[in-house]
C-alpha positions in Angstrom: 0.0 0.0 0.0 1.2 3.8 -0.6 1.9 5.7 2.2 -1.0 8.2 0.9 -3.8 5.3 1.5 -4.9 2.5 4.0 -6.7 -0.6 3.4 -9.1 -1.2 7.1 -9.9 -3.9 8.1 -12.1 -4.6 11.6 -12.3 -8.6 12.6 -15.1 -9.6 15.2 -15.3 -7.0 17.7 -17.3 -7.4 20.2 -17.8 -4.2 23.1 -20.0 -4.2 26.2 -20.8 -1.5 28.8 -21.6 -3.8 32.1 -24.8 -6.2 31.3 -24.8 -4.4 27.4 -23.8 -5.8 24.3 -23.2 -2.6 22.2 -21.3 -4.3 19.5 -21.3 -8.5 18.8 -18.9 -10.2 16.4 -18.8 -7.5 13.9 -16.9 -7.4 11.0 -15.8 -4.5 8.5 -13.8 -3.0 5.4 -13.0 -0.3 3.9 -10.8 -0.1 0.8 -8.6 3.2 -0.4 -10.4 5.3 -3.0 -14.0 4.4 -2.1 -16.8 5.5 0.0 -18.2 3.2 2.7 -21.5 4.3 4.3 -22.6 2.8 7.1 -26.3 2.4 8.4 -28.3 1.5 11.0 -30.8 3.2 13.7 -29.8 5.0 16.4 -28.5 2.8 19.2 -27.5 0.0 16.2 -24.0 0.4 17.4 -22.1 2.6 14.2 -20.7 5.2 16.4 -19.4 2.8 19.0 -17.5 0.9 16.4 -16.2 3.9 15.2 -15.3 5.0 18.6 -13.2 1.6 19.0 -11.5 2.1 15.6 -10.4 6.0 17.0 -9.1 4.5 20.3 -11.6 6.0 22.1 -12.7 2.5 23.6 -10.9 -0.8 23.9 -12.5 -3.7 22.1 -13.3 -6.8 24.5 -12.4 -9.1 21.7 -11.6 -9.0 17.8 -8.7 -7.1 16.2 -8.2 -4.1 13.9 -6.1 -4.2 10.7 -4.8 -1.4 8.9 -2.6 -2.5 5.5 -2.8 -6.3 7.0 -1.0 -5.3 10.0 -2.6 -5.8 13.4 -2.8 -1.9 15.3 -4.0 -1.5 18.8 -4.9 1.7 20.3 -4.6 2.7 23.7 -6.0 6.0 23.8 -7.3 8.7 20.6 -3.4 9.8 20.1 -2.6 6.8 18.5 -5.0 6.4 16.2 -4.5 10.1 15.0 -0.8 8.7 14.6 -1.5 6.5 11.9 -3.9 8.5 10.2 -7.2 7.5 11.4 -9.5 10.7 11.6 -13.1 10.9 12.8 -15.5 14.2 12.3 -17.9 13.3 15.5 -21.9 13.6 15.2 -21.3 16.0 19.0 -18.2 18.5 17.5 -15.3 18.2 19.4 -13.8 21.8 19.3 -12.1 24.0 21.7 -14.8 26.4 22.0 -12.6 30.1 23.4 -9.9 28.9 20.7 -9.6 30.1 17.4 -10.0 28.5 14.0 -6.4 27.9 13.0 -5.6 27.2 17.0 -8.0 24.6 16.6 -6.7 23.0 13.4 -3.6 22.9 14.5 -4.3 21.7 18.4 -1.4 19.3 19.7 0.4 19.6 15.8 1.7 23.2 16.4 4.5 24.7 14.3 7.3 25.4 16.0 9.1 28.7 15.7 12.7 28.8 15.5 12.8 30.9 19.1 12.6 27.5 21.5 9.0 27.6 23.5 7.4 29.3 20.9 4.9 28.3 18.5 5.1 29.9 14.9 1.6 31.5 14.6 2.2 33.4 11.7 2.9 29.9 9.9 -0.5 27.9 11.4 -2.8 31.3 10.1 -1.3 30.9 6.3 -1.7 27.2 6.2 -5.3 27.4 7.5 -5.9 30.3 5.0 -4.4 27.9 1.9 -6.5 25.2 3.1 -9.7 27.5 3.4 -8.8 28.4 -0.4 -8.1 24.9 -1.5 -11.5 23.4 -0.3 -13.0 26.4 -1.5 -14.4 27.5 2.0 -15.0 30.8 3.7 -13.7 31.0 7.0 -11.6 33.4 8.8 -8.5 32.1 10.8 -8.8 34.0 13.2 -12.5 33.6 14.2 -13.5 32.1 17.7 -15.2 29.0 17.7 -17.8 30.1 20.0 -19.1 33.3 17.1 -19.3 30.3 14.1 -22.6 28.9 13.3 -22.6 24.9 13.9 -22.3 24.0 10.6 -18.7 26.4 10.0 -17.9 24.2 12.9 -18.7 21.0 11.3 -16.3 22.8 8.3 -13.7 22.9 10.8 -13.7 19.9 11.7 -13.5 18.5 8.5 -10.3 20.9 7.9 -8.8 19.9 11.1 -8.6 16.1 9.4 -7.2 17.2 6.4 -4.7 19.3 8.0 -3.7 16.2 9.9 -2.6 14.4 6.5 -5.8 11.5 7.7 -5.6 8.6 5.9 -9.2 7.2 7.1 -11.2 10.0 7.4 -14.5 8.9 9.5 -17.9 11.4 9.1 -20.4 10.5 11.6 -23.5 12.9 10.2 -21.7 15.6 8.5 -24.4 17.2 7.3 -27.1 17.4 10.0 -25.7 20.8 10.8 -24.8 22.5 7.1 -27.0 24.2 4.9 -27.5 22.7 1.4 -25.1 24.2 -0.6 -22.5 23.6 2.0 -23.8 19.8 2.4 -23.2 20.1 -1.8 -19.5 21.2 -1.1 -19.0 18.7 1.1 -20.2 16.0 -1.7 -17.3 17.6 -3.8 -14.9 17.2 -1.3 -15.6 13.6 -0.7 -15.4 12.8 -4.2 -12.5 14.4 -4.3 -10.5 12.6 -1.5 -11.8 9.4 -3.5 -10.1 10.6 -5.9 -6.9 10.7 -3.8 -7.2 7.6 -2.4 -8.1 7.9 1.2 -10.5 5.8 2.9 -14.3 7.1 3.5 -16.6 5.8 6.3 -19.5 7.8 6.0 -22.3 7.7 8.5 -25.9 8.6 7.7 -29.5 8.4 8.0 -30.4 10.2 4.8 -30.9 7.7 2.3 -30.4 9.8 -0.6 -27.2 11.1 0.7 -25.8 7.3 1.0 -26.9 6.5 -2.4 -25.2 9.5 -4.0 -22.1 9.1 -2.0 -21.3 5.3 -1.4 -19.9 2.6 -3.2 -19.9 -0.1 -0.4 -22.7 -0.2 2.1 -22.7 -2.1 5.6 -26.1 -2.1 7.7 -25.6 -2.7 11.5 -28.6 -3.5 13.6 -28.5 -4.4 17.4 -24.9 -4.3 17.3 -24.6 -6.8 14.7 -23.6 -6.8 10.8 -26.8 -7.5 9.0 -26.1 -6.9 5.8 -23.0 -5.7 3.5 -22.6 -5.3 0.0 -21.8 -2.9 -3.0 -24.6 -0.2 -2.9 -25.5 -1.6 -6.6 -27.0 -3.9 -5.2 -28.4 -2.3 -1.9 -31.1 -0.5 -3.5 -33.2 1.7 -0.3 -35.5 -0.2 0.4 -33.3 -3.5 1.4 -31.0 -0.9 3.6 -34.0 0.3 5.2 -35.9 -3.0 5.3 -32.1 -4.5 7.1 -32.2 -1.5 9.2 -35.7 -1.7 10.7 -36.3 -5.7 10.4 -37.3 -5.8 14.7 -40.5 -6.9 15.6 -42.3 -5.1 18.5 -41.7 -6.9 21.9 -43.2 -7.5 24.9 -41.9 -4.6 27.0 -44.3 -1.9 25.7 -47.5 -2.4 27.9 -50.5 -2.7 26.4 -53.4 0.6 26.5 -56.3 1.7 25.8 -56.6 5.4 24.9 -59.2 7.5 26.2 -58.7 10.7 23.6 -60.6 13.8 24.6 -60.8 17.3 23.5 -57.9 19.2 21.7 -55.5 20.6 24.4 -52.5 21.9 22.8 -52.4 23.7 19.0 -49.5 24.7 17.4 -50.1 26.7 13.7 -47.4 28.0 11.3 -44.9 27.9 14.6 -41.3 28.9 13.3 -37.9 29.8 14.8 -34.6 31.4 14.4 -33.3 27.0 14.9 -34.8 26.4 11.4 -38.2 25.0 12.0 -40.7 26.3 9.6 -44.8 26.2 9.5 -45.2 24.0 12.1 -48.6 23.0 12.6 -50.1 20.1 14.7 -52.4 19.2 17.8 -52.4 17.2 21.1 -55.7 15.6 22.3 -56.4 15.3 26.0 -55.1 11.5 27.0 -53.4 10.7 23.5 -49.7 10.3 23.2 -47.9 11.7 20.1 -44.7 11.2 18.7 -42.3 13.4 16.6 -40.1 10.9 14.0 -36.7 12.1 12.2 -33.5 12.2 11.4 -30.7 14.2 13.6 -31.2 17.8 12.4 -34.6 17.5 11.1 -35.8 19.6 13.6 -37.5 18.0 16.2 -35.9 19.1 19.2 -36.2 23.0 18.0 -39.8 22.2 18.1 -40.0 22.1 21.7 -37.4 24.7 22.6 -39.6 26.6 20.3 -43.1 25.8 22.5 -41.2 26.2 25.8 -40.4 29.5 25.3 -36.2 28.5 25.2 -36.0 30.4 21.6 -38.7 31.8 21.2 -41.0 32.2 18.4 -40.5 34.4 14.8 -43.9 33.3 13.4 -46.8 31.1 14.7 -49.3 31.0 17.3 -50.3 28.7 20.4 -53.2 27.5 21.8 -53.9 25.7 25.6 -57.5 24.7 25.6 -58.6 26.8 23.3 -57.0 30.0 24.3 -54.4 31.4 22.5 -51.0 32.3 24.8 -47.8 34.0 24.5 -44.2 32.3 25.6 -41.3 34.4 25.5 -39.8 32.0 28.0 -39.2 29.2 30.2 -41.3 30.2 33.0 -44.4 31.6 30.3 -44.9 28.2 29.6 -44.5 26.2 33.0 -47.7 28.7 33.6 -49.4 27.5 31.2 -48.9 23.7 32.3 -46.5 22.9 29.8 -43.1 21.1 30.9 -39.9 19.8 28.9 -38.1 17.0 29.8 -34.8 17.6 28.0 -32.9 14.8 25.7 -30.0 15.4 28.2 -30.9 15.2 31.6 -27.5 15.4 33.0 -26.8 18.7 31.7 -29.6 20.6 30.6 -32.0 19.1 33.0 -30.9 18.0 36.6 -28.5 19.8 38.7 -26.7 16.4 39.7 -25.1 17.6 43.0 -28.2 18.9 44.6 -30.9 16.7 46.7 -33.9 15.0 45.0 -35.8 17.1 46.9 -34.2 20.2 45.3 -34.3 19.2 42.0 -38.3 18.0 42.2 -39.5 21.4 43.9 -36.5 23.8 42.0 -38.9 25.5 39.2 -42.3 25.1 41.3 -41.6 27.3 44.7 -44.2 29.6 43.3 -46.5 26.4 43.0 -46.7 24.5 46.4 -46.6 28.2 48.1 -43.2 29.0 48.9 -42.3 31.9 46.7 -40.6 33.7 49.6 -39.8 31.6 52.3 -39.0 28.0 52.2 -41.0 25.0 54.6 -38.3 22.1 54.8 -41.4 20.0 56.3 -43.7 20.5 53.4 -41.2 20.0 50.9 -40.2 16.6 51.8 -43.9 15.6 52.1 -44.2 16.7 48.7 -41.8 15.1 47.4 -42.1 11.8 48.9 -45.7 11.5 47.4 -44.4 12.5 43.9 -41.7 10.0 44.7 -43.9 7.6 45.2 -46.4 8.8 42.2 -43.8 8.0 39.6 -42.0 5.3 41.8 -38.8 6.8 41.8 -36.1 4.9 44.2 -33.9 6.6 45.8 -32.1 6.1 49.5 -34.5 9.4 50.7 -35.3 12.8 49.0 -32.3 14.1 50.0 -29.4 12.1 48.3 -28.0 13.7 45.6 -29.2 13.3 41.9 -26.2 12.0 40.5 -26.8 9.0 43.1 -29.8 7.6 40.8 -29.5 5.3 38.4 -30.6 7.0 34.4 -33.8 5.9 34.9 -35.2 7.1 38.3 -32.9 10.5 37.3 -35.5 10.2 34.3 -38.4 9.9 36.9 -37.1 12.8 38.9 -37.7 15.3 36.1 -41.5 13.7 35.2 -42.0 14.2 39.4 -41.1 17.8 39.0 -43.6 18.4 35.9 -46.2 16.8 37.7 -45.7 18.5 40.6 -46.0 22.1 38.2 -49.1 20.7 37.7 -48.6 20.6 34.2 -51.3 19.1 31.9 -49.2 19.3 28.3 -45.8 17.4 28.5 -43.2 17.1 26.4 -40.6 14.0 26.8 -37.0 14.4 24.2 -35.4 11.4 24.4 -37.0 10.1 27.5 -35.4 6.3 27.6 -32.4 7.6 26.0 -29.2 5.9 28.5 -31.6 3.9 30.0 -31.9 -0.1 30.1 -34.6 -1.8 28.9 -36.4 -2.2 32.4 -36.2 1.3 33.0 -37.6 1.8 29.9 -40.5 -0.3 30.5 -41.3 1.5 33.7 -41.1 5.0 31.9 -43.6 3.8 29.5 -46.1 2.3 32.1 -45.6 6.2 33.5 -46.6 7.7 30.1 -49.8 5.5 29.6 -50.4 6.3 33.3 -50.2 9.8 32.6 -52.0 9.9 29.3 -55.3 8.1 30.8 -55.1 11.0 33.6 -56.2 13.1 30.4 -52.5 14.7 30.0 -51.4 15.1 26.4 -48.4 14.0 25.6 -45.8 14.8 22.9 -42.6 12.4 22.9 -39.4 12.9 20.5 -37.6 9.9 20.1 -34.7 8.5 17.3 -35.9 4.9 18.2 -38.9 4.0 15.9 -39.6 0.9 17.0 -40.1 3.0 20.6 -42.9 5.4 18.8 -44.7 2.6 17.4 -44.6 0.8 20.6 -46.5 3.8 22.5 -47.3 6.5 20.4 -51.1 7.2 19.2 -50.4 9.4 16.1 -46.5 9.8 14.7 -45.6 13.3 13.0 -42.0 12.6 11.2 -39.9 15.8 10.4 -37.9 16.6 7.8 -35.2 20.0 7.2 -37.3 21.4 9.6 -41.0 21.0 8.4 -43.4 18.5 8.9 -43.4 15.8 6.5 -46.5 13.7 7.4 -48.8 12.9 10.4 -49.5 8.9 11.0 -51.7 7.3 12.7 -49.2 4.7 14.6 -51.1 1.6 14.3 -51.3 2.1 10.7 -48.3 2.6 9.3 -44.3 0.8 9.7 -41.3 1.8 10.6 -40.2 1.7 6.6 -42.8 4.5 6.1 -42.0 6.4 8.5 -38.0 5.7 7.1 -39.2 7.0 3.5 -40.9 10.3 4.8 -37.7 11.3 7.4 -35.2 10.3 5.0 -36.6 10.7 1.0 -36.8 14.1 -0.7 -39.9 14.6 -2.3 
């Protein structure tokens, strides 16, 4: 092999994380001078193979080959070392650094004066690069004042700087606009033209069709399918992708739907969401479907008043309300249980108790002064409302396992009395018991007449428990199902196919 190109080759890894199989026996290529997409739901394992390919985690068994010889990483470094390059889904970027301090993090120039790096040298280089690629970004500029997607560009600069041989793109272009996401297309085609190795990563279908020549499909951590993507027309990737049946662990119900409680019409944002329109129904549960940028989470910063609203109205129980922030909505009973818990959502250090009563002082009656008594009492029968287990309210958050931390933040919303909840992720991190008892909660909650609106990557999970499914696409709604009435495959075609 040239010293420009590697040949990859990953034999039967297998990774777990405690009583989790993330990855089983799996087995892949990739040749120099060819794209390789690979596909698979969330949670199918892709970015944890990845992850043990960039030394990020240690397999438990198999062995990586780069050019037939057998590498072993200890830690990132070493991967980086022998040319292996991945541009992360979450960017990994030095946000108070600049754009060529970035790029050049850990591979400074040296200046000729000993301690000091040759800055003058790292600004021209990144300024060539910039030119070469045909991208418009200023050295000099913080991370922190580009938008995401001239951070995704970064990134993507940062590997080519780096001379990567394997160059791994886990989403590229859930944060670019379209003619970026088109530049990046040239680019790609262009480093197959060099040689290098492409693993590309993505749920837009049309995107893996224009882009790879090999296609692998993993599902439950395990290779399901492989082949040249001549012969892995859409619907077999999606059909290998989605091929789960239903199980067991989603409890059975029988919806009670009422009266509309929450409208949203022509609801838009400065996050790219556009025209929104859609209803809840007292006691029904709905579920927002699509892929990672689509949109969905913008949604309900958008309804909770977190960024607010450029266009669109909103209606509780008929009567049209105004939320310029947080707190306009939690009093109008609506609550938002963020996709990350941990950082947006708890604060981990604190007491149960703290984090059940923190937004809802005004609520129980203690907007002034606090009663220690009262709040316990509180919330030990929220505690026990969503069954939470913990030693006593006042152990810290960060003492609960994922799933009673998930119960914590549905105690709190119940406690604001709040009648239209929205759930982002709620069994994301969680195992599959704790996911069973957060979706007894939900069809608990929906026959108390709460409507519900759930965001989740996991079809299979919206099926499972959702009443209608709305599935987003580059920020507009693409179609509204009726869940026992469609498949995951349709759902697939709407999130993922341009019309």
């Amino acid at each position: 092999m040239s010293e420009n190109h590697s040949y990859l080759r990953m034999e039967q890894i297998t990774k777990t994380f405690g009583p989790v199989t993330a990855l089983k026996d799996v087995t892949f290529s990739a040749r120099p001078g060819q794209v390789h997409a690979l596909c698979g739901e969330n949670g199918a394992g892709k970015s944890t193979l990845m992850k043990v390919l960039a030394g990020v985690y240690r397999p438990d068994n198999g062995r990586i080959l780069i050019d037939e010889k057998e590498v072993s990483f200890m830690h990132p470094g070493q991967a980086l070392n022998v040319g292996i390059s991945i541009l992360y889904q979450e960017l990994d970027l030095a946000e108070d650094l600049t754009v060529y301090e970035n790029i050049f993090l850990g591979k400074e120039i040296k200046s000729s004066i000993p301690f000091v790096i040759n800055r003058k040298a790292m600004i021209s280089q990144t300024q060539k690069l910039c030119k070469q690629y045909g991208f418009d970004i200023d050295p000099m500029s913080q991370i922190r004042h580009l938008t995401t997607g001239q951070c995704q560009i970064v990134e993507l600069l940062k590997a080519l700087m780096q001379n990567a041989k394997i160059i791994v793109m886990d989403e590229p272009t859930s944060s670019l606009s379209e003619s970026e996401s088109k530049r990046l297309f040239e680019i790609i085609r262009e480093l197959r033209q060099k040689n290098l190795t492409i693993i590309y990563i993505s749920h837009r279908m049309e995107e893996v069709k224009l882009l790879a020549d090999q296609i692998s499909v993993l599902r439950d951590g395990e290779t399901v399918g492989s082949g040249p993507s001549s012969e892995m027309d859409i619907h077999k990737v999606i059909r290998l992708m989605v091929g789960r049946e239903l199980n067991e662990y989603y409890p059975p119900r029988e919806p009670k739907i009422g009266s509309v409680f929450f409208e949203a019409e022509k609801l838009a944002s400065d996050e790219g969401i556009n025209d929104i329109t859609f209803n809840v129904r007292r006691g029904e549960i709905v579920g927002i479907a699509g892929l990672v940028g689509a949109g969905r989470t913008e949604v309900a910063r958008a309804i909770f008043g977190i960024k607010p609203l450029t266009a669109g109205s909103i209606k509780i129980d008929g009567k049209t309300i105004k939320i310029k922030k947080p707190s306009d909505a939690v009093r109008n009973r609506i609550a938002f249980l963020t996709e990350d818990r941990k950082r947006s959502g708890l604060c981990l250090n604190l007491p149960c108790s703290w984090n059940m009563t923190l937004p809802n002082y005004r609520t129980i009656g203690m907007k002034t002064l606090l009663n220690l008594r009262k709040e316990e009492k509180l919330c030990q029968t929220y505690g026990e409302k969503v069954s939470v287990r913990w030693i006593r309210p006042s152990s810290p958050a960060n003492s609960l396992s994922g799933g009673n931390q998930q119960k914590l933040l549905i105690g709190r919303w119940l406690m604001a009395d709040s009648d239209f909840l929205i759930f982002d992720e709620p069994t994301r991190g969680i195992d599959i018991g704790a996911k069973k008892e957060v979706f007894i909660l939900l069809n608990e909650l929906a026959a108390e007449g709460k409507a519900i609106l759930i965001i989740s990557s996991e079809l299979q999970e919206l099926l499972g428990i959702c009443d209608r499914i709305l599935v987003m696409r580059r920020g507009r709604i693409a179609g509204n199902l009726e869940a026992t009435k469609t498949t995951q495959e349709k759902i697939m075609h709407l999130a993922a196919l341009e019309k």
